[in-house]
N, CA, C and O atoms as CSV, one atom per row, in Angstrom:
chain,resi,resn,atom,element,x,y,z
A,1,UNK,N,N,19.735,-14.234,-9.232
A,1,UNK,CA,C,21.175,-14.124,-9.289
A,1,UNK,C,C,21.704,-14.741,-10.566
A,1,UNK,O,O,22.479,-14.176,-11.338
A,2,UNK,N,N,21.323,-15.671,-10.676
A,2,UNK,CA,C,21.685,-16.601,-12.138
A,2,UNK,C,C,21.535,-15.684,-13.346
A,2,UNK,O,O,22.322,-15.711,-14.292
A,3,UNK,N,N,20.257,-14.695,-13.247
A,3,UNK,CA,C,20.385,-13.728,-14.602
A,3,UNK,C,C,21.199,-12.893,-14.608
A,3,UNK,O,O,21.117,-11.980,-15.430
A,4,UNK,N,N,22.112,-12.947,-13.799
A,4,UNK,CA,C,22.495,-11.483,-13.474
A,4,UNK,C,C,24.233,-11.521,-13.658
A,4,UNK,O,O,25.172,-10.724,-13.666
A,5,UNK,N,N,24.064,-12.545,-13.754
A,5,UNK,CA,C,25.781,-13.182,-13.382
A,5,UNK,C,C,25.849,-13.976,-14.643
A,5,UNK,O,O,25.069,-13.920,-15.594
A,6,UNK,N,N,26.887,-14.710,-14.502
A,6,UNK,CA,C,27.298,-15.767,-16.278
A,6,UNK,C,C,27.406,-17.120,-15.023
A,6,UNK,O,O,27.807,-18.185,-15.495
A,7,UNK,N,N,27.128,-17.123,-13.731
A,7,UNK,CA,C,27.370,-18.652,-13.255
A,7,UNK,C,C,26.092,-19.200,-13.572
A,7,UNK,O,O,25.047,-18.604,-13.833
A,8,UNK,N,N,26.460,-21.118,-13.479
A,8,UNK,CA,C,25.617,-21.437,-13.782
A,8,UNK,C,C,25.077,-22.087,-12.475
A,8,UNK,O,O,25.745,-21.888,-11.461
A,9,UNK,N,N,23.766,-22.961,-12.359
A,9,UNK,CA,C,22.910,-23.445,-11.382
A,9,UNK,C,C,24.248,-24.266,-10.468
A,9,UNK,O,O,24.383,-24.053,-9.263
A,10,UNK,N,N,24.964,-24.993,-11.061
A,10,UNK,CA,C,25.948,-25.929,-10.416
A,10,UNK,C,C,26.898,-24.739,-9.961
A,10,UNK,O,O,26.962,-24.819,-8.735
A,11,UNK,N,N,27.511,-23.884,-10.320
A,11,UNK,CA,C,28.184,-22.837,-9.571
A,11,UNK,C,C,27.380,-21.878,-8.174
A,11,UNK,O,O,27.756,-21.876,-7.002
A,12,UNK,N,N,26.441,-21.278,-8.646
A,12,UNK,CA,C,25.611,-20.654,-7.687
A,12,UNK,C,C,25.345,-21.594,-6.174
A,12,UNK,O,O,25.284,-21.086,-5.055
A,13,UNK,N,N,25.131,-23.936,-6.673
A,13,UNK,CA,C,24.755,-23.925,-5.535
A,13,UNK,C,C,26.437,-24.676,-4.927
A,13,UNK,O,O,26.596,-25.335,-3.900
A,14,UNK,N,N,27.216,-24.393,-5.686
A,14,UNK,CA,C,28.444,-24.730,-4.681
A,14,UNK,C,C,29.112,-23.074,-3.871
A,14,UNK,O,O,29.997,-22.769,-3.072
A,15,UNK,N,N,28.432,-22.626,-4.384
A,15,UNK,CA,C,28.935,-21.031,-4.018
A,15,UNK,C,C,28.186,-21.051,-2.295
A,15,UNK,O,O,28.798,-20.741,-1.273
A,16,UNK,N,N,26.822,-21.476,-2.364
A,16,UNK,CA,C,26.039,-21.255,-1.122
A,16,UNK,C,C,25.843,-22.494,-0.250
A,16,UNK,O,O,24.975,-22.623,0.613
A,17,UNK,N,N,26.717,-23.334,-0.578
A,17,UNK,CA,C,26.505,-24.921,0.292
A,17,UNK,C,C,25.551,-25.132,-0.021
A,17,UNK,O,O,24.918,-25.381,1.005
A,18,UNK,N,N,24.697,-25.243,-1.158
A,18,UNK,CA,C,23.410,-26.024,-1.386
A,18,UNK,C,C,23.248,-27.031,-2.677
A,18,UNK,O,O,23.735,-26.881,-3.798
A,19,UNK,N,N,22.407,-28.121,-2.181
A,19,UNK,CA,C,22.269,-28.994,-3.255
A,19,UNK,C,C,21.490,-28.284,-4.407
A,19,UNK,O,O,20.448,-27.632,-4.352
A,20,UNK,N,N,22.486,-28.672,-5.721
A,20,UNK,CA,C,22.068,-28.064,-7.298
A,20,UNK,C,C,20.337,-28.093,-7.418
A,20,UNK,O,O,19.678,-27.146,-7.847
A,21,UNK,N,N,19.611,-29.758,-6.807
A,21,UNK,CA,C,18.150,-29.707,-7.195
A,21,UNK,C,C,17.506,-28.573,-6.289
A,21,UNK,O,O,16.292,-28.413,-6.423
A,22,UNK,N,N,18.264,-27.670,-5.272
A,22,UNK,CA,C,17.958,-26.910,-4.430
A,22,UNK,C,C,17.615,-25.606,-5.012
A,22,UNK,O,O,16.587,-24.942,-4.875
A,23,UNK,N,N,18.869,-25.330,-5.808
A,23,UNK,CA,C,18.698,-24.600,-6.535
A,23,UNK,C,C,17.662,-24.252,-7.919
A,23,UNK,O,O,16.847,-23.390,-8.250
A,24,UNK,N,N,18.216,-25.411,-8.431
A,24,UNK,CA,C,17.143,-25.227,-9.640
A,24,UNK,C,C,15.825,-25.214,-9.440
A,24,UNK,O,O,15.079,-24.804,-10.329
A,25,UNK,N,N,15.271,-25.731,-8.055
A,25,UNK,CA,C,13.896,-25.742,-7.613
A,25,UNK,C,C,13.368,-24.186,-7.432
A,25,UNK,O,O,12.378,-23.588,-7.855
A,26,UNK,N,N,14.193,-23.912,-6.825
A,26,UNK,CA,C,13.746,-22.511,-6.542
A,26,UNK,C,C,14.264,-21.796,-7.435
A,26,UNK,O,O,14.295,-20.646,-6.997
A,27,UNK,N,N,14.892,-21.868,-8.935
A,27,UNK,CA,C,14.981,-20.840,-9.681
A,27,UNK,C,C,13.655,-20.783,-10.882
A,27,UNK,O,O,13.197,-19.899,-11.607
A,28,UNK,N,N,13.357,-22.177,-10.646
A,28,UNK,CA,C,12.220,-22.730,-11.617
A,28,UNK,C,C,10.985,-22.160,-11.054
A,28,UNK,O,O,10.158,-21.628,-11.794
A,29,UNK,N,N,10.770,-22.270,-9.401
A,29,UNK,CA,C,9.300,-21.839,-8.721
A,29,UNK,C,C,9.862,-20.023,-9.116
A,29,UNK,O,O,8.818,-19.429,-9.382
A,30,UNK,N,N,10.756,-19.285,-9.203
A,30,UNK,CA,C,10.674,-18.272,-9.381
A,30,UNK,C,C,10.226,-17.767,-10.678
A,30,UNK,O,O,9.539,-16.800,-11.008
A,31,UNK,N,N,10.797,-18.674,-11.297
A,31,UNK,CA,C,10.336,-18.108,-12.837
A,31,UNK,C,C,8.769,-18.397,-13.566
A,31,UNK,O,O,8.075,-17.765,-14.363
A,32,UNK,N,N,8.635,-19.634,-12.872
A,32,UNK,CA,C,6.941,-19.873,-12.863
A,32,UNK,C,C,6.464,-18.591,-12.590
A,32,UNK,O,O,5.967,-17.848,-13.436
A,33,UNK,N,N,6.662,-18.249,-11.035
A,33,UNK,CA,C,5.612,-17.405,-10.721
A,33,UNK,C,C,5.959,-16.013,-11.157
A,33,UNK,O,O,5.337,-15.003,-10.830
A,34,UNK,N,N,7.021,-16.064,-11.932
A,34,UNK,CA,C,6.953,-14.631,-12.975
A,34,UNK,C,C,7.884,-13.735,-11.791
A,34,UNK,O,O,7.396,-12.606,-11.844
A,35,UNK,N,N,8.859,-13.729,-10.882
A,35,UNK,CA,C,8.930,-13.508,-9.590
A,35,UNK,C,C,10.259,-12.447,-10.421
A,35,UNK,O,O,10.910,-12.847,-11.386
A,36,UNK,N,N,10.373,-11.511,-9.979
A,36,UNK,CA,C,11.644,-10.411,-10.522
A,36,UNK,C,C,11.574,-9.471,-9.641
A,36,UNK,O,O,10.474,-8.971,-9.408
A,37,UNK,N,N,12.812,-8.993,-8.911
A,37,UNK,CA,C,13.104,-8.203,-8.383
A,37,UNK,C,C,14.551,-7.490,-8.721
A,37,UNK,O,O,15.657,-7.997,-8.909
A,38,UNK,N,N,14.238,-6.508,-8.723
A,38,UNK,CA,C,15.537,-5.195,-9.651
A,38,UNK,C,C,16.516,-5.075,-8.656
A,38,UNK,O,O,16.298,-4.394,-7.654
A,39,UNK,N,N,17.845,-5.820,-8.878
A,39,UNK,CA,C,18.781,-5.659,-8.107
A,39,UNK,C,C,19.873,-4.293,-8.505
A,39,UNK,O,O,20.705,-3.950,-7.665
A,40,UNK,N,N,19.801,-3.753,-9.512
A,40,UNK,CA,C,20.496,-3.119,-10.301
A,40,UNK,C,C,20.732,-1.470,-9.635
A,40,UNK,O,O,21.709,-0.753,-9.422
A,41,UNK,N,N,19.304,-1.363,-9.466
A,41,UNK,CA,C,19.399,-0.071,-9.089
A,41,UNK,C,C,19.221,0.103,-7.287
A,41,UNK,O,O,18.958,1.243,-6.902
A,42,UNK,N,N,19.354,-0.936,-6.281
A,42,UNK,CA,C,18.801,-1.199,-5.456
A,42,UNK,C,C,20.036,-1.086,-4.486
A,42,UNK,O,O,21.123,-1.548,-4.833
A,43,UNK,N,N,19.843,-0.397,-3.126
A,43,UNK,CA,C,20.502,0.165,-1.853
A,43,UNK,C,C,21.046,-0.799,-1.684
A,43,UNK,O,O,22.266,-0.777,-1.847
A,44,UNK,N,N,20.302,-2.248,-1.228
A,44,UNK,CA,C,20.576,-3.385,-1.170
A,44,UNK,C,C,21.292,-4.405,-1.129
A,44,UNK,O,O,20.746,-5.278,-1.803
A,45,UNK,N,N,22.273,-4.769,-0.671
A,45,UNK,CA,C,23.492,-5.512,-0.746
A,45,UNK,C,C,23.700,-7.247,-0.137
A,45,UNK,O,O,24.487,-7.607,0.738
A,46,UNK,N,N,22.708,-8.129,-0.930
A,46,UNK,CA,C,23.002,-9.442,-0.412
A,46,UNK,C,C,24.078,-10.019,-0.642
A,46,UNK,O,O,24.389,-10.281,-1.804
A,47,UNK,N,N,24.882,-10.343,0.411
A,47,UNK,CA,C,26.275,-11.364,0.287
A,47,UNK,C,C,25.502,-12.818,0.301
A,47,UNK,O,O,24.453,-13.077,0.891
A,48,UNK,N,N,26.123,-13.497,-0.325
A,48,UNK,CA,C,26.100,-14.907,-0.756
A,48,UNK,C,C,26.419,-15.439,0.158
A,48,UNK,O,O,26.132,-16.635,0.128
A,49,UNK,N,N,27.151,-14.953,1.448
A,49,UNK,CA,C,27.413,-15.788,2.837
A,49,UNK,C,C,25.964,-16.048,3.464
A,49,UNK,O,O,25.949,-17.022,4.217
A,50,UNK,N,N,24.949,-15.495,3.339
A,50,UNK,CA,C,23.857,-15.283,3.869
A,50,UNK,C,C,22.952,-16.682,3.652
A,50,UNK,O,O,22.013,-17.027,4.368
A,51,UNK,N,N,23.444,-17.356,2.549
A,51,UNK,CA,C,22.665,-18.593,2.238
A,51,UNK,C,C,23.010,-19.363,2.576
A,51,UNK,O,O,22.205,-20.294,2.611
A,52,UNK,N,N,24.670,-19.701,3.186
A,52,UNK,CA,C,25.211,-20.882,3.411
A,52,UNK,C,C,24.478,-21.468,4.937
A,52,UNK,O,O,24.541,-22.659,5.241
A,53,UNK,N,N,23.993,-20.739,5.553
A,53,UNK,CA,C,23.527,-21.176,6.673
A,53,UNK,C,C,22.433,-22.980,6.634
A,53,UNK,O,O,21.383,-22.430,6.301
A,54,UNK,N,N,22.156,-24.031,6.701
A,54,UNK,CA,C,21.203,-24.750,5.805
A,54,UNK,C,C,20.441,-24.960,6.858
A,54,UNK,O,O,19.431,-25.642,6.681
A,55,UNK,N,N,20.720,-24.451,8.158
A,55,UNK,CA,C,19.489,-24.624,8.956
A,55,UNK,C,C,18.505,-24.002,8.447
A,55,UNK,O,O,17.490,-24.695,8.384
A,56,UNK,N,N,18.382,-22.691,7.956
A,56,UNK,CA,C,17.120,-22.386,7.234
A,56,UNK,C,C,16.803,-22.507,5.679
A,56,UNK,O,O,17.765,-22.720,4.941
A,57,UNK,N,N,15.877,-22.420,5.270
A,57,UNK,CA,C,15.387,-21.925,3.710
A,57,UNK,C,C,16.464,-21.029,3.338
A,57,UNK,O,O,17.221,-20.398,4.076
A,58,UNK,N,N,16.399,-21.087,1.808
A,58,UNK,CA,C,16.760,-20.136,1.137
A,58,UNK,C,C,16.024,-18.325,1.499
A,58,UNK,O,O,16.725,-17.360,1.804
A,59,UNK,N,N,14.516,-18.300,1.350
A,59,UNK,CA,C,13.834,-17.737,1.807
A,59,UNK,C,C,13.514,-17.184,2.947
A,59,UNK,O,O,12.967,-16.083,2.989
A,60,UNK,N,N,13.879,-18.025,4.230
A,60,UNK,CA,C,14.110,-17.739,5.846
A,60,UNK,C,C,15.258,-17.110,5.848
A,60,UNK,O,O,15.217,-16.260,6.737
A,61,UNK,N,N,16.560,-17.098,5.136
A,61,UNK,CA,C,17.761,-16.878,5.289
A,61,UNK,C,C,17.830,-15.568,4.787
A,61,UNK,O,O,18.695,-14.863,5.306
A,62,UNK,N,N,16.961,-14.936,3.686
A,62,UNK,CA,C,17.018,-13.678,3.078
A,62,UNK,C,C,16.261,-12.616,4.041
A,62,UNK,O,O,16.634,-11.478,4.327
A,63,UNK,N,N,15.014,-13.349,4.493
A,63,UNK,CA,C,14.088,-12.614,5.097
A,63,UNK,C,C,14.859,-12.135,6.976
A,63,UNK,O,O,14.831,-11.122,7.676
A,64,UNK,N,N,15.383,-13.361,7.098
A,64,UNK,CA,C,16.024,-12.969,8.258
A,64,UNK,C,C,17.170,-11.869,8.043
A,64,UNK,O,O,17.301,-10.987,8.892
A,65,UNK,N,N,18.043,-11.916,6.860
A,65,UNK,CA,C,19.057,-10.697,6.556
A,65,UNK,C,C,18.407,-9.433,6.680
A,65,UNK,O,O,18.641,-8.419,7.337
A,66,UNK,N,N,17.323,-9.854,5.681
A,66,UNK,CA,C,16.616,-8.188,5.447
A,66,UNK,C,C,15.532,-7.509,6.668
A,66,UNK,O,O,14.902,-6.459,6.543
A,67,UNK,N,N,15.524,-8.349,7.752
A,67,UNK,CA,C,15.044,-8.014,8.391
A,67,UNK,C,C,15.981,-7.213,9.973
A,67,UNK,O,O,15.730,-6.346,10.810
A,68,UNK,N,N,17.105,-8.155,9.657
A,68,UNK,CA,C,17.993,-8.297,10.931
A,68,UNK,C,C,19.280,-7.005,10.593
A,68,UNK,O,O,19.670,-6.159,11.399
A,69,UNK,N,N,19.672,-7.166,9.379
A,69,UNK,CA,C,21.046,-6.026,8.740
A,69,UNK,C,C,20.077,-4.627,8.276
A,69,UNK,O,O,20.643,-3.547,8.443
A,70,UNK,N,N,18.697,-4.590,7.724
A,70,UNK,CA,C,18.395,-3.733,7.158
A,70,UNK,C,C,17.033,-2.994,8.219
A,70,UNK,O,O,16.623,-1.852,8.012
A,71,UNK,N,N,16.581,-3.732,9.132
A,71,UNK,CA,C,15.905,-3.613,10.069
A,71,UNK,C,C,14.469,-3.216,9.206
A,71,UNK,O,O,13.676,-2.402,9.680
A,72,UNK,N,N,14.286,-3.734,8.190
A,72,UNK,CA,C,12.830,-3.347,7.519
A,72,UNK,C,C,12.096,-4.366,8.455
A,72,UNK,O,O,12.316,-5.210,9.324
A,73,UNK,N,N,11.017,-3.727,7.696
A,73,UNK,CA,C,9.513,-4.114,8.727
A,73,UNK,C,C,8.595,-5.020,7.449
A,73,UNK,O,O,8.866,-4.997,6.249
A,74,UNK,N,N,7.445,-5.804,8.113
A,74,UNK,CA,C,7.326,-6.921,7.513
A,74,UNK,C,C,6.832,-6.752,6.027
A,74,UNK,O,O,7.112,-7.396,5.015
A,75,UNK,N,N,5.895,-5.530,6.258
A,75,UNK,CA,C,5.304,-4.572,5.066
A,75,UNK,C,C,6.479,-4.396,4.067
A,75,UNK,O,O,6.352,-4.826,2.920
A,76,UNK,N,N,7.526,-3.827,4.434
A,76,UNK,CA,C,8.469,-3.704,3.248
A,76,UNK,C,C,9.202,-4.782,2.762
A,76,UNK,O,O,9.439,-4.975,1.569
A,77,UNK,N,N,9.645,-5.644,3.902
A,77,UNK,CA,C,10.180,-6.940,3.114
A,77,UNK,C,C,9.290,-7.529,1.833
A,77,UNK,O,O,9.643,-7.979,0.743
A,78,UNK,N,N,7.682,-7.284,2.577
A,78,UNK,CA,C,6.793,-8.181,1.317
A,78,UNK,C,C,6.465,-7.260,0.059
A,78,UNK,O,O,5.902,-7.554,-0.996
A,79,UNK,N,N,6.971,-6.112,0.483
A,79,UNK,CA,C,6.804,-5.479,-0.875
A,79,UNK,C,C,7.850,-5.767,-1.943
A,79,UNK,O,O,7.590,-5.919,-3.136
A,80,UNK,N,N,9.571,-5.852,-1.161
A,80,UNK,CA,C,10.367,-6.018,-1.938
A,80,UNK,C,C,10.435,-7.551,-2.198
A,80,UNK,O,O,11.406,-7.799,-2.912
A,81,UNK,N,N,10.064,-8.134,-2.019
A,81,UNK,CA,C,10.333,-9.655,-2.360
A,81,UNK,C,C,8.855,-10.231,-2.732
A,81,UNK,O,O,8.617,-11.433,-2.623
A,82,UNK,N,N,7.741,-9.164,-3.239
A,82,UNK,CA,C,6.378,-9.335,-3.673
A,82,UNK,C,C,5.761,-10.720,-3.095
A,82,UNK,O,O,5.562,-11.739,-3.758
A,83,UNK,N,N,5.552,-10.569,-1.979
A,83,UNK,CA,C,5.096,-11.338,-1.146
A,83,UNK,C,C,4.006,-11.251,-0.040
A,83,UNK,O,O,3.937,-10.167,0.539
A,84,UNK,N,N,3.419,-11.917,0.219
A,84,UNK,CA,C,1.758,-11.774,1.283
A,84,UNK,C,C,2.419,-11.042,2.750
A,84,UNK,O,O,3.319,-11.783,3.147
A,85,UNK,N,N,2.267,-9.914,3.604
A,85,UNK,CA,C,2.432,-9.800,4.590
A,85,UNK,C,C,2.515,-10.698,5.507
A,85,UNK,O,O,3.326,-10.759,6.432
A,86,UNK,N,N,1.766,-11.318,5.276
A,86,UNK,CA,C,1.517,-12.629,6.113
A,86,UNK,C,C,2.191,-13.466,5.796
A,86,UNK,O,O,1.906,-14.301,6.654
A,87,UNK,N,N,2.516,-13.668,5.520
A,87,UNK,CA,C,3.454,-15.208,4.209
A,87,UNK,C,C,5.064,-14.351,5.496
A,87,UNK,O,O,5.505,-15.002,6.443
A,88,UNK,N,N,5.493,-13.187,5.211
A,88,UNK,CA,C,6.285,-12.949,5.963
A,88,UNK,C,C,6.065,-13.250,7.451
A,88,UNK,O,O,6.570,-14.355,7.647
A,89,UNK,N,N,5.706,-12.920,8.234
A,89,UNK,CA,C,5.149,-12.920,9.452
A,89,UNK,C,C,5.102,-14.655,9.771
A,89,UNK,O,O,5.344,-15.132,10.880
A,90,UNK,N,N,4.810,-15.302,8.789
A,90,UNK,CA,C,4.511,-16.463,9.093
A,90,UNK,C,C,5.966,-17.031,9.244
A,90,UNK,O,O,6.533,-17.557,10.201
A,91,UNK,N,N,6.337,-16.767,8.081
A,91,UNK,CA,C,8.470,-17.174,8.109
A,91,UNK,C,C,9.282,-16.575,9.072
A,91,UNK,O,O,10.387,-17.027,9.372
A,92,UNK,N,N,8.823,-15.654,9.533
A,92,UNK,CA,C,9.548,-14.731,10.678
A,92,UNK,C,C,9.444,-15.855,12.181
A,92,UNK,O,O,10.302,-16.115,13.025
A,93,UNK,N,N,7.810,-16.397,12.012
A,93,UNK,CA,C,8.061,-16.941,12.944
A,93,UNK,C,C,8.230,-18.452,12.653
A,93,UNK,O,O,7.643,-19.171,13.461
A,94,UNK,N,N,8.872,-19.050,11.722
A,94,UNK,CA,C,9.687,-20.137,11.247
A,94,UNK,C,C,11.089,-20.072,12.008
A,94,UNK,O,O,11.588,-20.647,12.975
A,95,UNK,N,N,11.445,-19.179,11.180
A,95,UNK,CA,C,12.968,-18.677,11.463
A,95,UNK,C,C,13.126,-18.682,13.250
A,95,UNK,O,O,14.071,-19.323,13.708
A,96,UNK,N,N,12.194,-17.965,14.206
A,96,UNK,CA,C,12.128,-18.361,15.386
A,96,UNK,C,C,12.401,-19.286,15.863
A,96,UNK,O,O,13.446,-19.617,16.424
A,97,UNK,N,N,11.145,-20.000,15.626
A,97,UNK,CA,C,11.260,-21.717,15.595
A,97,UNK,C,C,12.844,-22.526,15.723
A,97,UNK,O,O,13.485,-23.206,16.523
A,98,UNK,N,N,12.935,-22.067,14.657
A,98,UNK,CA,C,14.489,-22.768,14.274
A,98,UNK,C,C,15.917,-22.603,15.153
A,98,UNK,O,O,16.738,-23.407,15.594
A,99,UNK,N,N,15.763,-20.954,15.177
A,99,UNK,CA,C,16.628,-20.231,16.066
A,99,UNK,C,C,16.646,-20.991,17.362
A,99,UNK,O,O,17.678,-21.179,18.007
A,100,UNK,N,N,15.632,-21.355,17.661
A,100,UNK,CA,C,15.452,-21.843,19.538
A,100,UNK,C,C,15.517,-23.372,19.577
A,100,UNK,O,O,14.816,-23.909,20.435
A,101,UNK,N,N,16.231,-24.133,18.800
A,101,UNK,CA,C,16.389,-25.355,18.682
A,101,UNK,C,C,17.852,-25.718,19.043
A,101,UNK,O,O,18.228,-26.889,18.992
């Protein structure tokens, strides 16, 4: 989101109720791992309400959108967010977890 926009790390994490080192953590592990996904041309429509939740991850919070508004299946989430099938499946049942608390 940060490339995509002119806000900066301190805007993005007052935008989503999250602490700034929250942010920058995970914009830094993204860019390490070379991590890009094409929002540009994409069906796709994440609202920024979707993060404010802080019971979950940043990551639990997307995967639960895209799973719950877009009804994809675990295979496609990990394709679009280049991720282990499993790595999903495993957060799916995080997000459970959490839900039943």
């Amino acid at each position: 989101m940060k490339e995509n926009t002119s806000l900066t790390t301190k805007n993005v994490a007052s935008l989503i109720n999250r602490n700034i080192k929250t942010i920058y953590g995970a914009h830094y592990r993204s860019f390490k791992k070379n991590v890009e996904i094409n929002v540009k041309n994409s069906i796709i429509r994440i609202p920024l309400s979707i993060f404010k939740n802080r019971k979950l991850s940043l990551l639990e919070n997307l995967i639960h959108f895209l799973k719950e508004d877009y009804n994809l299946k675990n295979n496609q989430i990990a394709l679009l967010l280049n991720l282990n099938q499993s790595t999903i499946s495993c957060i799916k049942y995080n997000i459970k977890k959490k839900n039943e608390i």
